[in-house]
Each structure stands twice: as C-alpha cells, then as structure tokens.
VODO-937668 format. One record per residue (C-alpha): x, y, z; residue in one letter. Coordinates in steps of 0.2 Angstrom, whole numbers, plus 5000, padded with zeros to 4 digits. Layout:
N
XYZA...
//
This chain:
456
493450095102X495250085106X495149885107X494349865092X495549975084X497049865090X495749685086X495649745070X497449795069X498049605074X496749535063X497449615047X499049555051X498649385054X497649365038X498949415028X499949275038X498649155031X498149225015X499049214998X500149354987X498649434982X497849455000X499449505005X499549664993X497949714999X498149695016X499749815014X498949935004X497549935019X498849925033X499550085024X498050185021X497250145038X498550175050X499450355047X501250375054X500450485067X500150325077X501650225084X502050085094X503650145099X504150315099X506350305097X506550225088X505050255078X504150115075X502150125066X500750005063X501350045046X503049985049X502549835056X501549795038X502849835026X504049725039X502649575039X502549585020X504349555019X504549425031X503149305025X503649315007X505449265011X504849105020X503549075007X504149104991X506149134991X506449114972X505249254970X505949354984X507549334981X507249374961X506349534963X507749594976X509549534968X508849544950X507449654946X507549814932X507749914950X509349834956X510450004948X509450144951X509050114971X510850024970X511650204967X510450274980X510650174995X512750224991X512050404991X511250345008X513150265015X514150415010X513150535017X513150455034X515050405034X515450585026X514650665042X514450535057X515450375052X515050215049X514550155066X513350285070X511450335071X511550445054X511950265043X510350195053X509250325050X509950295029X509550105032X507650125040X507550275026X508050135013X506849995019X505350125025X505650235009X505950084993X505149935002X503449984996X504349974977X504949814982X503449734990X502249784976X503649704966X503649544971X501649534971X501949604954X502949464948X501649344949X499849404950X498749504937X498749684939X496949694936X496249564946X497049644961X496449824955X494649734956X495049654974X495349824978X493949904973X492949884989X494149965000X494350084988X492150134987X492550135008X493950285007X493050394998X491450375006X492150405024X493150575015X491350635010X490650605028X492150685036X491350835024X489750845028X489950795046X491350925047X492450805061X493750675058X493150535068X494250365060X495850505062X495450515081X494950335085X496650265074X497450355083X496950345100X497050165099X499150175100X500250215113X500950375106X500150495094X501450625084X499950735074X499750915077X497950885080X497250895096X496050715098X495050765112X494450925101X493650915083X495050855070X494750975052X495851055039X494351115029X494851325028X493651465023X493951445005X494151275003X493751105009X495050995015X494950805020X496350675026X495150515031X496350435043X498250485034X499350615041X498750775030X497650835020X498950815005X499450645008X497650585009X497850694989X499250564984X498250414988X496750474979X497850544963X498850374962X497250254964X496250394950X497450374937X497650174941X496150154938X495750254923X496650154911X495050024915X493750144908X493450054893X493149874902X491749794897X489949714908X489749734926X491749774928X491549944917X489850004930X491349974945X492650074937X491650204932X491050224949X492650214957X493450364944X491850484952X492150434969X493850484968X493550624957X492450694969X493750664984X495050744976X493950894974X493450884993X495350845001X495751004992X497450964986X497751084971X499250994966X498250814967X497050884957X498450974945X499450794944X497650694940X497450814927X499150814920X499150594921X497450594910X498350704897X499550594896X498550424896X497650514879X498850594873X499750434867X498350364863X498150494849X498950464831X500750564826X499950704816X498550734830X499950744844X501150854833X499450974833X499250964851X500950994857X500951134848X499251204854X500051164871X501551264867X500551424861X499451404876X500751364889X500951584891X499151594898X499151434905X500851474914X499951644918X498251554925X499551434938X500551574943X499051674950X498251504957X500251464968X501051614967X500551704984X499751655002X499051835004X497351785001X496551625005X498251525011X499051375007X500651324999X501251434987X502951464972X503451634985X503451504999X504251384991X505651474984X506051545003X506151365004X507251334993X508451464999X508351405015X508951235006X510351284997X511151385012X510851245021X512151135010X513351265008X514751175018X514351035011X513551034995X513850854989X513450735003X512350865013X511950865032X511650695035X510150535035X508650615042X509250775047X507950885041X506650785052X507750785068X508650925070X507751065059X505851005064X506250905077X505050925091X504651095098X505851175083X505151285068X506351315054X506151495048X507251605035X508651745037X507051865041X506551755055X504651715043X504151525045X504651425035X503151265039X503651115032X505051065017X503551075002X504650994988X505550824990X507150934982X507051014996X507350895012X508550774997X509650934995X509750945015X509850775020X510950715006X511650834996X511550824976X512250654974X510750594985X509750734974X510050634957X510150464965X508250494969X507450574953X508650444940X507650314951X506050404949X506450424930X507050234929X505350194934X504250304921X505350254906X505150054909X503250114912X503050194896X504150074884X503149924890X501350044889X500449964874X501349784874X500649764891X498749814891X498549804909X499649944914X499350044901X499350174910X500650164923X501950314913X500450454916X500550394936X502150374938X502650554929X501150654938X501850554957X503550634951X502850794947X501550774966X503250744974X504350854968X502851014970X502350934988X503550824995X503150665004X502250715019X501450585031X502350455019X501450495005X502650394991X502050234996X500450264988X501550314973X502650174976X501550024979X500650054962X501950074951X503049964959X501549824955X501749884937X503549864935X503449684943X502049654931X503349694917X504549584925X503349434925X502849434907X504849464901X505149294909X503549244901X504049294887X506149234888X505349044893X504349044877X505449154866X504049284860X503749454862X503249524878X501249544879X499849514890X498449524876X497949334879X497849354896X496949534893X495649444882X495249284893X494949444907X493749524894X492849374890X492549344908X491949494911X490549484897X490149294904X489749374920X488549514912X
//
C-alpha cells in the first residue's frame, strides 16, 4: 500500500503541474487534507508532503502567472497586517539568537508554512469564482466525511495508518502496527487521516460554514449542498470536537443574524444578553473540569495559561524565541508540566504558544491579522454574494484557534478558505476600479443561477 500511497502522492503533484488555477487550489486543498504533518520526508529540517504542496503551488504560479503573483504578494489588502507580523517574527529571533541563526529560520519557514496558505488561496482567489471552486470540491468533500463515518463504525483508522506508513518518518503518537482510535467512553472521536481529532474539527468547521452560505441555490446544485451541510454536520458530531461544533454553531448565528432586519437584531442581541447568564452557566459545566469524562477543559487551560506567562517573564515583549514551544518545551521525549509537577499536554490556545514564542508584539501581530481578515470579510458580505458568508467563518476560525490552538496545522483549513474569499474581493475591486462601478458579483452570481436552473 505504501507504493500506492507515494504513486498517488506524485500523481497529485504532477497534475497540479499540468492543470490550471483552479486544479491547482484543489489539488492543495487535497495535498493538505490527505497528508498530515505526522508524515515527512525529511525529518531536520522538517520537511512534509504538505510542505512540498504549499512549495509547488508557489512555484508554478510564479512561472505561470507573475503579474498575478506578484500582485497578490507586494499589493494585496494583507501586505500590512502579515507585514507587521513577520517583523514580530525578525525581532524575536534577533532579540534572542541573532540574525544569522536557526531561531530567524524557524521565524521564516513559520512565515511561509504558517501565511502561505492565506496567500496561495489568494492568488487562486484573484481570478477564479468562489463558487465554481466550492462545487469542484464537492466530491472530495462527500469522500472526507464518508471515510470519518467508516473510521466510526469500523472503530480503526486505516487511511491514517497506510498515509503514513508510506513516508520515511512518521512523528504521531500513534502506534501503526496497533489499532489507530481517539473514540473515548463518552464520546466519539475521528481524525480521517490529519494529525488529531481536533484538527480533522477545523477542517470540517471551515468547509460547514463555507458551504452554508449555498443553502439557498437553486436545481441540482441546492440537492449537493444540502447533502454536503448533513455529511458535515454528522462528522462534526462523530470527530467530537466540542469547540468545532461550538464555532459551527456560533458561524450560523452569525450568517443569520445579519440577515435579519435592525429592529429584529436589536431584539436578539438583547435576548442574547439576558440569556448569556445561563448560557455562560450551560459552557462552563460543559469545559470547566476533566474529572469526569476528559478532554480539554477552562481549569486546564488556565494552568496553561500560567505556565505561559511565567514563561515570558524575562521577556515579555519579544518572548523565547521562533519555535520554541515546539523544540524545547515539547520537543521529543519532554512533557511540559506546571509548578506542581501536573501535565500540562499540549499548549490548547494559540495565546498560549504566541505569548511564548513571541511575546505580546507577536501576540497582537497575529490576532490584528486575524481581525484584518474578518472585517474586509464582513464589509464586502452583501456587495459580494458569493462569500456571503465568509465573516461567520473567519470569526468562529478565530474563536476555534484562540479555544484550541493550531494543532496538526490546523489554520490552513481556516486559512485557505478565507484567504479564497479575500482574493475574491480583490478581483472584483479591480473589476470594479477598470470599469469604474461599485464592487458586486450580482451579474456573475445570476449567470451562475441561471446555469443551475438550465441544468435542472
């Protein structure tokens, strides 16, 4: 199996050599899905199949369309926000290694691994229809979530283990020779072949509330999408992600919220705010402990938090350097664990490996990019129909990131479908500054529609 693996592996690649910008996108959103960052190539420096994607992406779009390339890098609505980050990046490395050293590497790859899926669904954005792609998708999307219900009910991981058998070093806690599950007494848990459980969450959150917006389309389009949103729905259920599910619910109140009129939004924000005591009441008793069925919880988190900010306490600003949660405090055969010696597991929160890393400049340099992104999404959410919805996904990522962190990579499922969003707004502003009008996709939305009906 390991040679069909790697066949398959090669073969993905060199289609997205030969196919077009469309292809390409879904041929990295593939690449991604199907080959965790538990299999690499290379093992220092660390080098994964999805690396190698992300890399490919990059390199055939320079050669093939520079203009495009070269305008979504030097001039996009992203230039400032991940402009003050990667200086977030150089400071902390010269402030605690130098400049030639491996902390300003690690701040590089983390720059390129971490922002190039924004970028890459970007430049794919800048040119290509937002829904077209979301229906090319759709296939590989039915796949997903039918190999997460047969992971269920077969109660083994067998694409995990064969993806990663197939590559020369493996870096999972899973044992492959053994059965590979998460599900725990009280709940289910599925991963399909990313790194965790939570993870495989953010892919199916991100791809729910992208598709959602699509509810509403009309003919044979409007059976797909409808059984895309229960597929997903039902996998969300089964990977057993609380705070997936919590961020897929928050996104669709969102989407309708502002879809409602002023007076019926003033009413529900104040229901809201009456009902936030029991609803505040009902979250706390669902995170606050792990005494009873396990899992992440707010009493874990704050021990991690604690842990965080004694960790930055000589250097608060900058922090401890690029990377240095992942290679010093959990590098291999290290457990990070509090001043009463309890484990500490992972970093749950993105706050909490930012603080340590990169202090509080690189703490805000990453959430004004993250809040960069959701108010471009939700000022251009009802002049461009097509990503409608975007603000809702982009808000409940934040909120997925900042309540779980980004384990096994997990923001390039975030990053690669709102950064397709924000290039979409970026290609109808030029339409819209070459034809002096007011920026709308409602012709192009329409000619979709009628196509749609034409094909029922």
């Amino acid at each position: 199996m390991s040679i069909v693996v790697l066949l398959f592996f090669f073969g993905l690649l060199a289609y997205m050599f030969l196919t077009d910008t469309q292809g390409r996108f879904v041929t990295l959103v593939m690449g991604t899905v199907l080959f965790p960052t538990t299999a690499l190539f290379i093992k220092n420096p660390s080098i994964s199949p999805q690396h190698i994607f992300l890399y490919a992406f990059f390199f055939i779009e320079f050669f093939k369309d520079r203009e495009n390339f070269n305008k979504s890098l030097f001039s996009g609505a992203l230039l400032v926000p991940i402009g003050i980050s990667i200086i977030s990046y150089v400071f902390t490395a010269i402030y605690n290694s130098g400049i030639a050293s491996k902390d300003m590497y690690y701040g590089i790859r983390d720059v390129i691994d971490g922002f190039g899926y924004i970028y890459a669904a970007y430049i794919c954005g800048r040119k290509e229809s937002v829904y077209a792609l979301a229906q090319k998708l759709i296939p590989f999307v039915i796949i997903i979530c039918l190999f997460g219900i047969a992971e269920i009910l077969l109660g083994d991981n067998y694409p995990y283990k064969i993806v990663n058998s197939a590559f020369p070093y493996y870096e999972g806690s899973r044992n492959l020779d053994a059965t590979v599950s998460f599900t725990e007494s009280w709940r289910f848990r599925s991963c399909f072949t990313t790194k965790h459980p939570t993870a495989f969450g953010t892919l199916l959150m991100s791809l729910f509330l992208f598709y959602a917006p699509y509810f509403k389309k009309e003919g044979p389009e409007h059976k797909k999408i409808v059984l895309v949103l229960a597929l997903l729905a039902l996998n969300l259920f089964l990977c057993g992600s609380r705070t997936a599910m919590l961020c897929a619910a928050l996104g669709v109140g969102l989407y309708i919220y502002f879809k409602f009129n002023p007076f019926l939004k003033i009413l529900i924000a104040g229901f809201t705010l009456f009902a936030s005591t029991a609803i505040l009441a009902i979250f706390l008793q669902n995170f606050q402990t792990n005494t009873e069925h396990g899992g992440s919880s707010l009493d874990f988190r704050e021990r991690q938090l604690l842990y965080s900010v004694a960790a930055i306490y000589n250097s608060p600003i900058f922090g401890n350097g690029n990377k240095y949660t992942s290679h010093v405090i959990f590098a291999e055969e290290t457990r990070a664990s509090d001043s009463s010696g309890r484990d500490l597991g992972g970093l749950e929160s993105i706050i909490f490996s930012l603080l340590i890393d990169r202090g509080f400049f690189g703490l805000v340099s990453y959430y004004l990019l993250l809040l960069w992104m959701c108010v471009l999404l939700f000022r251009y959410r009802e002049k461009l129909q097509q990503i409608s919805g975007g603000f809702a996904l982009m808000t409940s990522g934040t909120l997925f990131l900042t309540l779980s962190g980004t384990i096994g990579n997990s923001s390039s499922f975030i990053f690669l479908f709102t950064g397709l969003q924000l290039g979409y707004i970026a290609q109808y502003k030029q339409i819209a500054y070459d034809n002096d009008t007011e920026v709308s996709d409602e012709d192009e939305t329409e000619e979709e529609n009628d196509q749609d009906a034409e094909k029922a």
